[in-house]
N, C-alpha and C positions, 0 to 999 in steps of 0.2 A: 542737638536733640533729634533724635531721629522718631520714625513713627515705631517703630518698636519700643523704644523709651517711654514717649506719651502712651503708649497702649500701657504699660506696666504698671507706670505713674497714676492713670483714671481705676485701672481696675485696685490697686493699693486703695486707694480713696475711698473707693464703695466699698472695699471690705471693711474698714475703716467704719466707714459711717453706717454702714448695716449693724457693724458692734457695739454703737452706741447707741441704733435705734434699739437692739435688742435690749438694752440696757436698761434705757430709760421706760422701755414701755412695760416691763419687770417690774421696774420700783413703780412704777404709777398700777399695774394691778396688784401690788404686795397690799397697797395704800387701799384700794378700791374694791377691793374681792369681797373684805366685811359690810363694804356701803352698801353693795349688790344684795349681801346676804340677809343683808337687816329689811332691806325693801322688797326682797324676794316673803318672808314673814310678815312683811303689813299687807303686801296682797293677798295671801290666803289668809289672811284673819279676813281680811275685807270680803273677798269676794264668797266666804261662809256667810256674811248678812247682807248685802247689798246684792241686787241684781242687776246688772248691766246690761243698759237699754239705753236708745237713742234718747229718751223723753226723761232720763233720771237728769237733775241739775242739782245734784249733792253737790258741794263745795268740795267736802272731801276728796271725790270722785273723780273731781277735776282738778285737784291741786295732785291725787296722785300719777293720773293722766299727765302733767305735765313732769312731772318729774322722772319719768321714763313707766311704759309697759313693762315687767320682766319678760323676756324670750318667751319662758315656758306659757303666759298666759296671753303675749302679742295678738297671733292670731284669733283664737276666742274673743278676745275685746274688742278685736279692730272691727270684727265681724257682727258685734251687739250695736257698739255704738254707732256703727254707719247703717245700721239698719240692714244691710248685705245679706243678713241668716236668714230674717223674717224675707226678705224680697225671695231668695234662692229657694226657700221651702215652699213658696208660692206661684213659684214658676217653672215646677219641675220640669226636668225635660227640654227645658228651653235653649240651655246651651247646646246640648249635642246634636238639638236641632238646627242651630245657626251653623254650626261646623259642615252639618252635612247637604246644608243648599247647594244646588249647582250653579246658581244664578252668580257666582260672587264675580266683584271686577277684576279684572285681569291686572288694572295698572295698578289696584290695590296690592294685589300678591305679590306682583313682582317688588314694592317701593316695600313691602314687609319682608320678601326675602333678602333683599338688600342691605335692611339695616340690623337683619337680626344678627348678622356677622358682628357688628360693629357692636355690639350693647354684652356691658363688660366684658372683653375679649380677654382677661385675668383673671375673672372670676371661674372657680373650678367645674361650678353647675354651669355653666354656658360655656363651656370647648367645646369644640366641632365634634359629635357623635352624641353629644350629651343629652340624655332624655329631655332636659328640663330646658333645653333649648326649643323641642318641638312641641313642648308647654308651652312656651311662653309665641313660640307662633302660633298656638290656634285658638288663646285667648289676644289676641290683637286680631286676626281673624273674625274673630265672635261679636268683638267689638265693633271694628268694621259694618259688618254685617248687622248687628242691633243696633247702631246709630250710623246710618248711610249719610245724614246729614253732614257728621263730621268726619265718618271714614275711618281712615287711617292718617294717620300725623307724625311727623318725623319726631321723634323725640319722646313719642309712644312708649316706645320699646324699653326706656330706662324706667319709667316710672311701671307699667307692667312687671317689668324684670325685677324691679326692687319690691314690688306687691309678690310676684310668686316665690323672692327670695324667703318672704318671711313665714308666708300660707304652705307653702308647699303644696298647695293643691292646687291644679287649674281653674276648677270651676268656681272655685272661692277665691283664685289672682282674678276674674272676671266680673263678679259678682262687687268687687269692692274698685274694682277702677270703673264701672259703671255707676 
């Protein structure tokens, strides 16, 4: 068996097994598209009478909270129920303010440059040149900078990243990891 053989033999494999994943993950949304569909209409009947606020403790509200936000309503909810809308409406100004101090620490930047390479390095919004990369560094920045106590934290960067995956917006990925 030479190494040209094994090289043919692993990539066989992955082709292989990529056509199964395609497969199977086919028949699991054929199955799943109507679930989405059905829960994507109990939220807008819901969110027509109910208003979403940190202080609301309907059962309802929270049995549908767990059983998934839909996409389209994620951000809007994330941003009621953590309170984030009311703090951000109250603080206007406050992020672009922390962005543009000069005081910030230097070993802060550098240990956020560092890891901002590393936080999902396959995800398409985070390749090198990609806007939503230099989002997600000047909300861990801001952060930094609004809690000096705690700074910046290795492992920051995913939970951030996974905030402004959903918000799409910087100053609301900020507002809700604070």
């Amino acid at each position: 068996l030479t190494l040209y053989n094994l090289q043919m033999i692993l990539r066989r494999q992955a082709r292989v097994h990529r056509m199964l994943y395609n497969q199977i993950y086919r028949q699991f949304e054929k199955y799943y598209q109507p679930v989405r569909q059905r829960r994507l209409k109990r939220w807008n009947a819901l969110l027509k009478i109910h208003t979403v606020s940190p202080n609301e403790k309907s059962p309802k509200l929270k049995r549908f909270v767990r059983k998934g936000v839909p996409h389209k309503y994620r951000a809007k909810v994330w941003m009621q129920l953590t309170n984030a809308q009311s703090r951000m409406e109250n603080s206007l100004g406050l992020y672009q303010d922390l962005l543009t101090r000069v005081d910030k620490d230097f070993k802060t930047l550098e240990q956020i440059e560092l890891d901002i390479h590393r936080t999902f390095p396959d995800n398409k919004f985070f390749k090198d040149g990609n806007e939503d990369r230099k989002k997600l560094y000047n909300v861990l920045i801001a952060f930094a900078e609004y809690n000096k106590d705690i700074g910046y934290c290795q492992g920051m960067n995913y939970i951030a990243g996974l905030i402004l995956l959903v918000v799409r917006e910087e100053e609301k990925a900020f507002w809700l990891l604070i």
